[in-house]
N, C-alpha and C positions, 0 to 999 in steps of 0.2 A: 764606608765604601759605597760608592752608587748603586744604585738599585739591581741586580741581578736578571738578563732576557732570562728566556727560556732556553738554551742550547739543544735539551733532548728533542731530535727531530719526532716528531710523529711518525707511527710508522703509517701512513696512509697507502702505501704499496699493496698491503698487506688485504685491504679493500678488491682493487682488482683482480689480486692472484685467487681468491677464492670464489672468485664470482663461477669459475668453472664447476665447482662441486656444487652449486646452488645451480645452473642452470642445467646441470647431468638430471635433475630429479623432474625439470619440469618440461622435459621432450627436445632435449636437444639432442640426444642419440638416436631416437624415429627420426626427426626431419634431417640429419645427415647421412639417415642409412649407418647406423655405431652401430655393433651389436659383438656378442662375446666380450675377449678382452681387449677389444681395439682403442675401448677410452683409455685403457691403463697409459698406447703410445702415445696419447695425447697430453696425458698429465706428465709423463716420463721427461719425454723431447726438450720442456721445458729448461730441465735441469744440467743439458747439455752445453748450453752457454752461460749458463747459472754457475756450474763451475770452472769450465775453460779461462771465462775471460772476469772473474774474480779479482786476480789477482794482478793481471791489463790493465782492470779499472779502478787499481789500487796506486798504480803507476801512474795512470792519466790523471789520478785526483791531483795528485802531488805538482802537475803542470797549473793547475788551477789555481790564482791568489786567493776566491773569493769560493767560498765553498757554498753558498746561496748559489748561485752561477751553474753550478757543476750540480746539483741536485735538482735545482731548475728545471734543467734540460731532463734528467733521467726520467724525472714524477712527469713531466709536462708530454712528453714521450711518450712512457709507460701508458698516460691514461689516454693518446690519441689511440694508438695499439688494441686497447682491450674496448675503448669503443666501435672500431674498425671492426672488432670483434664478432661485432652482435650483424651486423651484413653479412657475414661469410655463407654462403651456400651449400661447402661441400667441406668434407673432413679433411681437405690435405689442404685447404684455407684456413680452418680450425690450426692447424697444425702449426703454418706459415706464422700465426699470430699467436702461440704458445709459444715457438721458437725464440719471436722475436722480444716478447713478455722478459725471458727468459737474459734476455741482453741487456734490456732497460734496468731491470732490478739486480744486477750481478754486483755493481756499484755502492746498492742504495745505502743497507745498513752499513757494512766496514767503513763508510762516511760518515755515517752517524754515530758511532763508535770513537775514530776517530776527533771529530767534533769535540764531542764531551769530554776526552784524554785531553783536550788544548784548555778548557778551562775548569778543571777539578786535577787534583794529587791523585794518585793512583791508588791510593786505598779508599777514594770515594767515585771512583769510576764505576764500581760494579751495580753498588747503588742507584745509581744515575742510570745505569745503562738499561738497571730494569724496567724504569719507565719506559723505556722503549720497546721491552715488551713486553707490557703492558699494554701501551696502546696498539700492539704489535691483536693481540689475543683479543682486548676492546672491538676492535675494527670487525674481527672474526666475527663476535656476538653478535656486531651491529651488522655486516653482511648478511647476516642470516638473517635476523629480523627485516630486513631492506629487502629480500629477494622475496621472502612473505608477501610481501605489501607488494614490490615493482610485477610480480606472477599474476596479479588482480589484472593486470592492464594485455592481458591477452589478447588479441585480436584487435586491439588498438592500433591503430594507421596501418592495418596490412601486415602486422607486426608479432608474433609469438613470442608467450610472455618471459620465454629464456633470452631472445635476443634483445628486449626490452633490460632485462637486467645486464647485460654488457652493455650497452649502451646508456645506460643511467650510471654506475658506478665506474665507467671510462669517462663521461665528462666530468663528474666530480673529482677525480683524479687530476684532472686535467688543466680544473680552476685550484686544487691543490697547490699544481707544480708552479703556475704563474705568481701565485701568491706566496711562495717560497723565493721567487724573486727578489719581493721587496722586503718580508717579513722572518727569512732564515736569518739568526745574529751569525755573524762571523768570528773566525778568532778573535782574540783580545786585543792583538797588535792594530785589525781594520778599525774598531769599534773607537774610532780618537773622539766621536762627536759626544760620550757621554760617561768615557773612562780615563782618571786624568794619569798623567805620566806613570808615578809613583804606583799606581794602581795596575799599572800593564808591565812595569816594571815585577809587582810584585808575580802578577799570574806568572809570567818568565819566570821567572826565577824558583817558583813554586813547583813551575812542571821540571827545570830540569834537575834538579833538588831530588824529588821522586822518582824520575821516569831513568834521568838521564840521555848521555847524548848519544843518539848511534848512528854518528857518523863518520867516526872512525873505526865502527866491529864493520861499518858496510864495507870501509875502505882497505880492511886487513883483513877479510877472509871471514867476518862473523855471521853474512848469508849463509856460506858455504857450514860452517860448524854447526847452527844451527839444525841442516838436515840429518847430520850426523848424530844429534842426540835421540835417546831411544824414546824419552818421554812426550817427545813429538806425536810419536806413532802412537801413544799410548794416549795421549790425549786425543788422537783421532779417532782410536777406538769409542772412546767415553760420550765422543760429539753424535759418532754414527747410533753408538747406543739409543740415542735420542731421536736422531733424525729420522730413524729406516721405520720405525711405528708411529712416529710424529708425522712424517708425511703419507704414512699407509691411510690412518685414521682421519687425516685432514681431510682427505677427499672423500671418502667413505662415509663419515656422518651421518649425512642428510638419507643416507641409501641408508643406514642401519636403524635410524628415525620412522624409513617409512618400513621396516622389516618390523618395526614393533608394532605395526597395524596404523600406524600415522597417513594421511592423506599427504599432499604435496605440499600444501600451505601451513598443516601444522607441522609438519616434518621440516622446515625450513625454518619455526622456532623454536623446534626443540633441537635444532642444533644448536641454537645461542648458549644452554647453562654450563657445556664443556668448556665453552670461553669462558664465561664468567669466572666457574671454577680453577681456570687456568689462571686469566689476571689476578685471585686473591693466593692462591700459592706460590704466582712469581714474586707479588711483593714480599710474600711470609719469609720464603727463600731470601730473599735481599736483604731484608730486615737482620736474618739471623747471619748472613755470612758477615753483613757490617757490623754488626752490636758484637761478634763474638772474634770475627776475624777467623772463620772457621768456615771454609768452603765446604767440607768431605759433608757435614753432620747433613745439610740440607740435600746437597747431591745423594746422598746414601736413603736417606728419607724416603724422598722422593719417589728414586728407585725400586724401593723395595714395595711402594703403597703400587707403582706399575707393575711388578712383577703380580702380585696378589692380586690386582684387577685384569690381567690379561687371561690368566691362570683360571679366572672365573670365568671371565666371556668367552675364553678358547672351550669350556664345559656346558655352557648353555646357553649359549648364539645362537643353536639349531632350533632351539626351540626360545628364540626370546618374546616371542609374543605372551607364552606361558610364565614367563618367569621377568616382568615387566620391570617392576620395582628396583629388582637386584641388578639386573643388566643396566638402568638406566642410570643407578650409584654407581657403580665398575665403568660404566661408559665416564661418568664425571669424573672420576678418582683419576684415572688411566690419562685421562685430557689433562689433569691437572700437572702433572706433568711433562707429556709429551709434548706441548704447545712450545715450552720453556725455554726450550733452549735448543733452538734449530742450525746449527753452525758445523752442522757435521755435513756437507752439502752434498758430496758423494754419497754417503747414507741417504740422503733423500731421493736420487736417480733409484736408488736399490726399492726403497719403501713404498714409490708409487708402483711396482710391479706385486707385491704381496699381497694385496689386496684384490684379488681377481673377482670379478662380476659373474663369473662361471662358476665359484664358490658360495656365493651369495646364499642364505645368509649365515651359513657355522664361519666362513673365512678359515680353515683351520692353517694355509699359508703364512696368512696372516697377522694369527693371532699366536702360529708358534715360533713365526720369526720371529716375533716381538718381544715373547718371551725367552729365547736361548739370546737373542741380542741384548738383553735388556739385564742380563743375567750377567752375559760377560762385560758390562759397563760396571757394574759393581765389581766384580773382581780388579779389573783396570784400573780402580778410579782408589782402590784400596793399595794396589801397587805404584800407582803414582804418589801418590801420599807417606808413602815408606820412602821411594826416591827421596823426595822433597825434606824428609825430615834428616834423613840419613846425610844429604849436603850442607842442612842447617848444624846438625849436632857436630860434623866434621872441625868447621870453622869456629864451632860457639866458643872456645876458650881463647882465641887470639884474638888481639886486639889490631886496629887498624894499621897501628903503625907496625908492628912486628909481622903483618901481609906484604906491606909495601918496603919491606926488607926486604923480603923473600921474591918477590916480581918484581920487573919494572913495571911504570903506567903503563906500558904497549901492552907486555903481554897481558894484564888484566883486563885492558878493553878486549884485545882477542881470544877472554874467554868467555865473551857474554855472560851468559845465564850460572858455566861452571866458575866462576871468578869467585874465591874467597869471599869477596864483599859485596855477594848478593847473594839473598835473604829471601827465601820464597815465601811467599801466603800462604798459608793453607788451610 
């Protein structure tokens, strides 16, 4: 078979969105007059189009033949926005362009997600998809070390060195999104210049073999069943587990960096090892749910090294200057995790409010949502898994044909997920 692109998009989005928590440390709350918890409405606001129009832009991909095209626009977008950024004057201009941040990237990943589902089987999507964040958590590390360096150039052209950092990593965004133009591959079906028949024949047939078709559960009610299932909700629990101190801690970093007696320049790279720590536990996690086919063992993992490190910073935050060494393992441990897996996106409107500036530095809002959140993600994620197995064991002694006695085709497409002859991972 021919050569293999690269499908996994870069998460390069990922660049601009943190560029706020690097420029909070280096005086962008004096010169717009922030003070108390007003940066929190500025992180928050964000996530207001982040989640509304999700699932809009989930809808509008699907108008799109060419998924280069559709990402294009969102990254090329995105990074005009977060350069517009760094001009803003006053905090309700701050806002206008978190807003709009917020619109651009609501698209980005479920595309890239997507993407990867069009050419890999679905027991190799997860794998794939971790590169993605991967370089989701990379970007983070490298933001930080980049706001390091772009904060040297303070008073350069008229210019303070926090608006300098939205305007540097807004135009790399921006040459990002143009060169996703030419260089994002498309499905299998576009790619005729260098996949021959048989070959795109096979990806077809590969995905609907695995994935199958769903367009007849659209067509008979299987939207609609879908909300009705309880493990939905339950899986929403398990995302927010993640997202509500994922996104507390994201912005928070660089503030908790200079609580440990850090200046602004070192404290901008001693945010980078929570990423780093995060990119080698998302691949560990990947590794293990593919090698094993065992989702719970690494999510449960995981969880439970967050609970233990929040548990300890929620005990000596107040005093982390004195207690250096330990805090700053619990800070990596804690990262290691909550980077991971950000898809609980309502959790994330919650998480950027926990972390109040007026708490500074115990955070105990913080650090004990985190923990009773983080807490009840393990119990959920243990009841999902009982679900899961409980639908497997049901069906395990029948064979296909003695299913398709019992139903016709219709009603098996119209029970999605509950149909006999589907087999959860877990």
């Amino acid at each position: 078979m021919a050569s293999k692109p690269n499908p996994e998009k870069p998460n390069v989005q990922m660049v601009p969105d943190v560029g706020a928590r690097n420029a909070k440390i280096e005086g962008l709350e004096n010169d717009l007059g922030i003070s108390g918890n007003i940066y929190n409405i500025c992180v928050s606001i964000f996530f207001i189009p982040y989640i509304l129009l999700e699932v809009p832009c989930n809808m509008l991909l699907a108008k799109f033949k060419k998924l280069s095209l559709y990402a294009g626009i969102l990254i090329t977008c995105l990074g005009l926005v977060v350069t517009l950024s760094g001009l803003k004057q006053t905090f309700a201009g701050l806002c206008v362009s978190r807003f709009l941040v917020g619109v651009f990237e609501a698209g980005g990943f479920p595309a890239a997600v997507w993407l990867i589902s069009t050419w890999y089987p679905l027991d190799r999507t997860g794998n794939r998809s971790s590169l993605c964040y991967v370089s989701s958590t990379a970007s983070g590390a490298f933001s930080g070390i980049l706001a390091a360096g772009i904060a040297q150039m303070d008073s350069l052209g008229g210019h303070e060195g926090w608006r300098w950092i939205f305007l540097i990593k807004g135009m790399v965004s921006v040459l990002f999104g143009i060169s996703t133009f030419f260089f994002l591959p498309d499905t299998p079906t576009l790619l005729a210049s260098w996949l021959s028949e048989d070959e795109r024949r096979y990806l077809m047939l590969m995905n609907q073999a695995t994935r199958g078709s769903n367009a007849a559960r659209e067509q008979n009610g299987g939207r609609r069943a879908r909300t009705e299932e309880e493990h939905i909700y339950l899986q929403a629990v398990v995302f927010a587990s993640n997202s509500i101190p994922n996104n507390g801690m994201k912005y928070t970093i660089p503030q908790i960096a200079r609580n440990m007696g850090y200046k602004s320049t070192t404290a901008q790279l001693m945010s980078a090892p929570p990423y780093i720590a995060d990119a080698i536990a998302t691949v560990v996690s990947g590794v293990i749910a593919y090698k094993r086919r065992n989702r719970m063992q690494p999510i449960i993992l995981f969880q439970v090294c967050l609970l233990i490190s929040v548990a300890v910073l929620f005990q000596y935050a107040p005093n982390i200057e004195d207690r250096f060494a330990l805090c700053s393992a619990m800070v990596m441990i804690a990262s290691a995790y909550l980077l991971e897996v950000t898809m609980g996106n309502t959790g994330g409107f919650i998480g950027s409010w926990v972390f109040l500036n007026t708490e500074s530095p115990s955070y105990p809002t913080g650090f004990g949502t985190s923990f009773a959140i983080a807490g009840a993600g393990i119990l959920y994620a243990i009841i999902l898994k009982w679900l899961y197995s409980r639908h497997n064991q049901r069906w395990e002694g029948y064979t296909r044909e003695q299913i398709e006695e019992m139903y016709t085709p219709q009603q098996l497409d119209d029970m999605g997920d509950r149909s006999p002859l589907f087999k959860y991972g877990l």
